[in-house]
C-alpha positions as a LaTeX table, in Angstrom:
\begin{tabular}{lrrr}
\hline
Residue & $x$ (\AA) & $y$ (\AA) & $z$ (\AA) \\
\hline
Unk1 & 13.24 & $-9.13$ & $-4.00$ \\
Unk2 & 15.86 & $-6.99$ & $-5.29$ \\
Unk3 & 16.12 & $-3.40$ & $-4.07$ \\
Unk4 & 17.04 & $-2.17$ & $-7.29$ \\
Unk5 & 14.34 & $-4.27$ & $-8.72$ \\
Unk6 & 12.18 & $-2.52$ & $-6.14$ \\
Unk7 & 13.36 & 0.85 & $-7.06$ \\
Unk8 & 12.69 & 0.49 & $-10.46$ \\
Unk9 & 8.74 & $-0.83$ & $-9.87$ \\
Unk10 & 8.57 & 2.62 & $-8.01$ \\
Unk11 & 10.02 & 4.10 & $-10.75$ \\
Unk12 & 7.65 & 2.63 & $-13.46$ \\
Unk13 & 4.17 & 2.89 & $-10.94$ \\
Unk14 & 5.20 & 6.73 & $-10.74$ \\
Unk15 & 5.02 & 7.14 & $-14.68$ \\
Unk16 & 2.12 & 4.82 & $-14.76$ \\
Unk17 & 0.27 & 6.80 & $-12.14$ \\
Unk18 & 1.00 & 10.16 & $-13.50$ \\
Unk19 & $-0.54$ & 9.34 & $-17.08$ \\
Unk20 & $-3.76$ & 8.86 & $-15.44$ \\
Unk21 & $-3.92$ & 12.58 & $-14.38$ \\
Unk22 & $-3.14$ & 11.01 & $-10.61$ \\
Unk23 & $-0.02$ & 12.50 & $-8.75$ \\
Unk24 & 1.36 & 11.02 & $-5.56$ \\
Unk25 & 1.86 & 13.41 & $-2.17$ \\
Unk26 & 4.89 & 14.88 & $-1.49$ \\
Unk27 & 6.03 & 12.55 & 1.23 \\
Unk28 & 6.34 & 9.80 & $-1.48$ \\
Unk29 & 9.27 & 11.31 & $-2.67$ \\
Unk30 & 11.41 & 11.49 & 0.20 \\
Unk31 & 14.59 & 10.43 & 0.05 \\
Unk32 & 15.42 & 7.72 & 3.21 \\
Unk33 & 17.31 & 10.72 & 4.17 \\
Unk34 & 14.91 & 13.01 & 4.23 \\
Unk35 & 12.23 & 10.51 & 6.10 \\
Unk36 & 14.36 & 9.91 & 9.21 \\
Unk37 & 15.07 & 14.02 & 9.38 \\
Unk38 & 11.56 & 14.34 & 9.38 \\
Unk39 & 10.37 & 11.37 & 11.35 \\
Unk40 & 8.65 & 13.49 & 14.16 \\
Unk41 & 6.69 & 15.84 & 11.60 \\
Unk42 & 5.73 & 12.31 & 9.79 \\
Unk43 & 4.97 & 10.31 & 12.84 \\
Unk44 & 1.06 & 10.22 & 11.94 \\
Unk45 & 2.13 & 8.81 & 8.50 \\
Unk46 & 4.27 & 6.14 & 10.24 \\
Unk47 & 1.91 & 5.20 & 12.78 \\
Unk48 & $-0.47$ & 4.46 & 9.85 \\
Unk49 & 1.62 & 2.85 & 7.55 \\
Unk50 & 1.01 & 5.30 & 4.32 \\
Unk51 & 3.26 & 5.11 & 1.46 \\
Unk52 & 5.02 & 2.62 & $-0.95$ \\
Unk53 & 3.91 & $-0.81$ & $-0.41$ \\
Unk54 & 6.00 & $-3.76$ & $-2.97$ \\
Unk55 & 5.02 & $-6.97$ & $-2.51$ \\
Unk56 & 5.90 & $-10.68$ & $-3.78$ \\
Unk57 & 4.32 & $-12.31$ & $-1.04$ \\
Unk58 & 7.42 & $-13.51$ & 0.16 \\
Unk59 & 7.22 & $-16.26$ & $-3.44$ \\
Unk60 & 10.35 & $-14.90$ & $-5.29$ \\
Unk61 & 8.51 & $-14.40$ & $-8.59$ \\
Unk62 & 6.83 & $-10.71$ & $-8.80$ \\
Unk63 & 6.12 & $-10.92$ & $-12.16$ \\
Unk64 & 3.70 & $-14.41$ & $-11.94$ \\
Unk65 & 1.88 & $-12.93$ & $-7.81$ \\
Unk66 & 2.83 & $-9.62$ & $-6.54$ \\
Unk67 & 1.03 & $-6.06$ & $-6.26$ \\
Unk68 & 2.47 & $-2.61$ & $-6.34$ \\
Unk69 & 0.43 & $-0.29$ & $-3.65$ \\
Unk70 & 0.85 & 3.13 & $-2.54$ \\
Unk71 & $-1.25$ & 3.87 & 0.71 \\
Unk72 & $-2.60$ & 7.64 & 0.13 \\
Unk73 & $-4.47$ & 8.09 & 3.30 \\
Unk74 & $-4.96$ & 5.28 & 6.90 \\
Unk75 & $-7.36$ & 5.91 & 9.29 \\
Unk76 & $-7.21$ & 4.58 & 13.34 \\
Unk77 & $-8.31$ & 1.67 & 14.31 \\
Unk78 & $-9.76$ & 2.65 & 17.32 \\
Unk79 & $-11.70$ & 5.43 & 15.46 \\
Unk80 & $-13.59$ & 2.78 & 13.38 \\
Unk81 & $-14.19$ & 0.56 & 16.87 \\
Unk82 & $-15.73$ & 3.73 & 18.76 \\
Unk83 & $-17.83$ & 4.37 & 15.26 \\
Unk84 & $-16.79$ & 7.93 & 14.62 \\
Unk85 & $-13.64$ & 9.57 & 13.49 \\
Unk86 & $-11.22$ & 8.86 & 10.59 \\
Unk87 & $-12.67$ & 5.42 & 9.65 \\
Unk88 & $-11.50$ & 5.48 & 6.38 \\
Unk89 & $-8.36$ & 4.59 & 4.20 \\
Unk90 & $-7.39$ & 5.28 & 0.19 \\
Unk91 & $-4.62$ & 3.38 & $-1.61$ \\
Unk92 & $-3.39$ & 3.12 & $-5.25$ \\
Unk93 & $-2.58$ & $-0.05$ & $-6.87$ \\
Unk94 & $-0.69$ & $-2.07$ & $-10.04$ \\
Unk95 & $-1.77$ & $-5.03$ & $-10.39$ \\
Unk96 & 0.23 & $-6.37$ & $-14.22$ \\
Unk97 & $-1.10$ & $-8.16$ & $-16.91$ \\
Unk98 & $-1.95$ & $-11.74$ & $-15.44$ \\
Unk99 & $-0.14$ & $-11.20$ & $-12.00$ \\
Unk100 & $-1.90$ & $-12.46$ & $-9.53$ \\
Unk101 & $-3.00$ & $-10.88$ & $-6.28$ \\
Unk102 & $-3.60$ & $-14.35$ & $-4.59$ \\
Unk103 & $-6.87$ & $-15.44$ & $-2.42$ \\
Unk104 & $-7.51$ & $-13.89$ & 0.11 \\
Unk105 & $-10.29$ & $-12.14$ & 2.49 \\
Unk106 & $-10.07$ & $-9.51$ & 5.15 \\
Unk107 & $-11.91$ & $-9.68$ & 9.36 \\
Unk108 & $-12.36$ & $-5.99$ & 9.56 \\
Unk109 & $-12.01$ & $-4.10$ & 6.29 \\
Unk110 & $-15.00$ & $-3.44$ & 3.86 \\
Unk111 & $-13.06$ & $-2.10$ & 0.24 \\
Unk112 & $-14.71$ & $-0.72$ & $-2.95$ \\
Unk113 & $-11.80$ & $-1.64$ & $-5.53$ \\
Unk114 & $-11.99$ & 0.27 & $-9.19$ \\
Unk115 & $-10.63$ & 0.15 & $-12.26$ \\
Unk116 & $-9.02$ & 3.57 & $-12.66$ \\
Unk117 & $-7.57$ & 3.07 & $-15.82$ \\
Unk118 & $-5.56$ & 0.80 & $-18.60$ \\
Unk119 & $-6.82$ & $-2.38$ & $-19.29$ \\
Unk120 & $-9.11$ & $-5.00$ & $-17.84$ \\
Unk121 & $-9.14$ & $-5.81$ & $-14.06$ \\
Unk122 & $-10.45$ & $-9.34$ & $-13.25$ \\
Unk123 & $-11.32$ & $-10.67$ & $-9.75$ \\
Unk124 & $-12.45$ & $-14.13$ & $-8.88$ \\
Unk125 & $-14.99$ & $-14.80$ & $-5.90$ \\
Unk126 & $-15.55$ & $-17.09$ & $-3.34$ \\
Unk127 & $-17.86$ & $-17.14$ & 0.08 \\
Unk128 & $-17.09$ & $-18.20$ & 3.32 \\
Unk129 & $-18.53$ & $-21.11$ & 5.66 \\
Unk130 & $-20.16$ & $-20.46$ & 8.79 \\
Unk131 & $-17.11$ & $-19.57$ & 10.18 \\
Unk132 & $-15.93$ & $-17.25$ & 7.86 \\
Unk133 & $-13.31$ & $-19.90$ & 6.14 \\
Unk134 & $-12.65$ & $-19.91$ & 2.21 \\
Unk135 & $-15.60$ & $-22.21$ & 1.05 \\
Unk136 & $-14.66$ & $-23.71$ & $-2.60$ \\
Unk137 & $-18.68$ & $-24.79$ & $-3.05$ \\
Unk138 & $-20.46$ & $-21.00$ & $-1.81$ \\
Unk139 & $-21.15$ & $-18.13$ & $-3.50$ \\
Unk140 & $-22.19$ & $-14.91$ & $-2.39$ \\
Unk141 & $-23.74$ & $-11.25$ & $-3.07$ \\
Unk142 & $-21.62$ & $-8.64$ & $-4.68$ \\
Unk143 & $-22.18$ & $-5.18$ & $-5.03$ \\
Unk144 & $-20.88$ & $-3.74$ & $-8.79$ \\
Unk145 & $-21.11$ & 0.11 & $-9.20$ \\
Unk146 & $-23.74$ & 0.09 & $-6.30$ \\
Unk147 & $-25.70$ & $-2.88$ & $-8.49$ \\
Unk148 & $-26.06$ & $-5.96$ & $-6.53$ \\
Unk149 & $-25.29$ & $-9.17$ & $-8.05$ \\
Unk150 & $-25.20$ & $-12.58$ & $-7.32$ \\
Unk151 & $-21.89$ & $-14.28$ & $-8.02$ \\
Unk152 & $-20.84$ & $-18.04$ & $-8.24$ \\
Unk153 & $-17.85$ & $-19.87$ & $-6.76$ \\
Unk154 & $-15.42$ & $-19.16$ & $-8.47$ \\
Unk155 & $-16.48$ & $-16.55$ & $-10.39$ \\
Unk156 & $-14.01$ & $-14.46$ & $-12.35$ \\
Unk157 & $-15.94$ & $-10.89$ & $-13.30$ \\
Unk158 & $-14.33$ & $-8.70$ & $-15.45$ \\
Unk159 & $-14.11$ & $-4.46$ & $-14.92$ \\
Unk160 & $-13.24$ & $-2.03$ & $-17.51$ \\
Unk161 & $-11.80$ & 1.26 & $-16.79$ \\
Unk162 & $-14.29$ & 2.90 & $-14.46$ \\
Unk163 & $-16.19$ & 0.04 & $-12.92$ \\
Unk164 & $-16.24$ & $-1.07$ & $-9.72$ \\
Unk165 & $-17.09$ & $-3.64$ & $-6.75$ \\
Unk166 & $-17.65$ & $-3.66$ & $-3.06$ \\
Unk167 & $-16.18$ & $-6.62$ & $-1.28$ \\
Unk168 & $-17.09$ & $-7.11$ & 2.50 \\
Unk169 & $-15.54$ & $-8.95$ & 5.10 \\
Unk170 & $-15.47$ & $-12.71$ & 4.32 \\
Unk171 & $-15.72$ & $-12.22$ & 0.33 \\
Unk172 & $-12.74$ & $-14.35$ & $-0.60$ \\
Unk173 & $-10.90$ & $-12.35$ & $-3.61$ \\
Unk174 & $-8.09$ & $-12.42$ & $-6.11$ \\
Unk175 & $-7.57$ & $-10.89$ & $-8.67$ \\
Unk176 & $-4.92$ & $-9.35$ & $-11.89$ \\
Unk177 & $-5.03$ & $-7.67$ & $-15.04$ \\
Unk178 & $-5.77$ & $-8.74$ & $-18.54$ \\
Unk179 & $-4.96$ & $-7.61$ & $-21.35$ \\
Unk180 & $-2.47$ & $-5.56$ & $-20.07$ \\
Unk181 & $-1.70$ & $-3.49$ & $-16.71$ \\
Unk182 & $-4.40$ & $-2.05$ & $-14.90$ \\
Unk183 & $-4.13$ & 1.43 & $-12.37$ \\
Unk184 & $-6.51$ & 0.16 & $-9.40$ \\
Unk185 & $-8.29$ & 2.66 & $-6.62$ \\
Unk186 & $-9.06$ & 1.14 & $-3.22$ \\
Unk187 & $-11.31$ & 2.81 & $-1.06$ \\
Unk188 & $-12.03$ & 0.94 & 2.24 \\
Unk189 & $-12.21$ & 1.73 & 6.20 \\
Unk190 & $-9.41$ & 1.50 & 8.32 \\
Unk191 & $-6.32$ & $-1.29$ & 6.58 \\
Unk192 & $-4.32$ & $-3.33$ & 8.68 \\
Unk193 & $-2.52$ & $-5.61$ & 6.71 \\
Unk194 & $-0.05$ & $-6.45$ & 9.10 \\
Unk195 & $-2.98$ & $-8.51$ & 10.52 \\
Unk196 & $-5.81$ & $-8.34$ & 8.23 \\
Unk197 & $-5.33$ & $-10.10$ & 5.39 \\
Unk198 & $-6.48$ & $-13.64$ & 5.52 \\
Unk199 & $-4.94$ & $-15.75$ & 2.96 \\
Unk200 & $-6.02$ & $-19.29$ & 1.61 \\
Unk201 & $-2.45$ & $-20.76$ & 1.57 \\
Unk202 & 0.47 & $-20.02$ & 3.95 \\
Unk203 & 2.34 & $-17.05$ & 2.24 \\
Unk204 & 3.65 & $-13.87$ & 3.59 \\
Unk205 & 2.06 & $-10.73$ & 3.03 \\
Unk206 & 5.70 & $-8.64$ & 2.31 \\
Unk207 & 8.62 & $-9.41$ & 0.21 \\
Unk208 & 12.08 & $-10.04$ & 1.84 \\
Unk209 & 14.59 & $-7.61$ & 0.29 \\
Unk210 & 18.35 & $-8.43$ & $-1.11$ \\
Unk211 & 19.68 & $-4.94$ & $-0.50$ \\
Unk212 & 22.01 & $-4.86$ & $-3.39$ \\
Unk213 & 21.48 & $-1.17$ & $-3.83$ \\
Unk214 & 20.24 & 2.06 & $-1.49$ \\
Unk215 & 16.51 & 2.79 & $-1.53$ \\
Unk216 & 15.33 & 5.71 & $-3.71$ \\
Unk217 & 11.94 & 5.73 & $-1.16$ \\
Unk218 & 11.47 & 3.86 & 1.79 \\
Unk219 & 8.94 & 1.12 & 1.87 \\
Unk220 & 6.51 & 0.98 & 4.72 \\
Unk221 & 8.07 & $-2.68$ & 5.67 \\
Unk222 & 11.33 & $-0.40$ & 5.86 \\
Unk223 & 10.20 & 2.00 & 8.65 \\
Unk224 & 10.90 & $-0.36$ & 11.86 \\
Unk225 & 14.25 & $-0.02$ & 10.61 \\
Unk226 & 14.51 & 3.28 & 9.16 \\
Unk227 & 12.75 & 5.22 & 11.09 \\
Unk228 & 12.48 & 2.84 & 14.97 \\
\hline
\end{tabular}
């Protein structure tokens, strides 16, 4: 990807964001500048990985599978291993009309996903086999607004603005929007997804960058370089 096609997806998620009554922290609009000057202060935000997240899964094509994400809050690993402690993490996502967010499923992380606002968020399901591998024939149990629910392979359930599931560790998902954009709330324990996320095919999980222009705000990818 572009960085001045990046910097303009962070421009648009901002406006997006803000209509829905949602504002992002301060940190999230540091200048690269800024970040490194403050790199001590912000080491806790570093360590776990909060902040702008653009993604075509390494494909080339944002507009047909990639995700905006902005991670709000990361808890420690070790916290959630121990059982007590910041277990938790929040993030904001885009996910554009028909984009796809390909299959995937997650070892550790449990994550209630909602439909915060604009227009319809789909997701499709699969279950896993003994092992915990994508299985194209099972099915599984899905919780919906606290409901549970059976679901088919394959399934593709719909979620208007305020509606929600939980998926668990080995519910294959992936999902978009339709019918236009949709302003997605995750709410999970702690995220890894430098090792977490499990997809079906061989893809990457971040997007290689042509840096044809300066960053407006660093991406979390950027901070091994940014910030050492």
């Amino acid at each position: 990807m572009k960085r001045s096609t990046i910097n303009e997806i962070m421009a648009a998620a901002d406006e997006m964001i803000r209509s829905y009554g949602f504002k992002l922290p301060p940190f999230a609009y540091w200048t690269p500048e800024e970040f490194v000057a403050r790199k001590q202060a912000a080491k806790a935000l570093v360590d776990a990985r909060c902040g702008w997240d653009i993604t075509d899964y390494g494909a080339g094509n944002f507009d047909e599978m990639g995700l905006f994400l902005f991670t709000l809050r990361n808890g420690r690993l070790a916290d959630l291993q121990r059982g007590g402690g910041m277990c938790y993490a929040e993030k904001l996502l885009i996910s554009r009309q028909d984009q796809l967010s390909p299959m995937h499923t997650h070892v550790i992380k449990a994550e209630d996903i909602i439909n915060r606002g604009g227009a319809t968020m789909v997701v499709e399901l699969y279950g896993s086999d003994d092992e915990g591998n994508f299985a194209e024939d099972r099915g599984g149990m899905i919780m919906c607004d606290g409901i549970a629910r059976e679901f088919a392979p394959g399934e593709k359930l719909k979620f208007a603005p305020g509606e929600s599931l939980t998926l668990m560790p080995g519910d294959w998902h992936a999902f978009w929007g339709e019918g236009g954009d949709v302003l997605i709330g995750e709410v999970s324990t702690v995220n890894d997804d430098e090792t977490d996320n499990i997809f079906r095919e061989p893809i990457g999980r971040f997007a290689d960058i042509e840096e044809d222009v300066d960053p407006t705000h660093l991406l979390v990818s950027d901070y091994a370089k940014w910030l050492g």
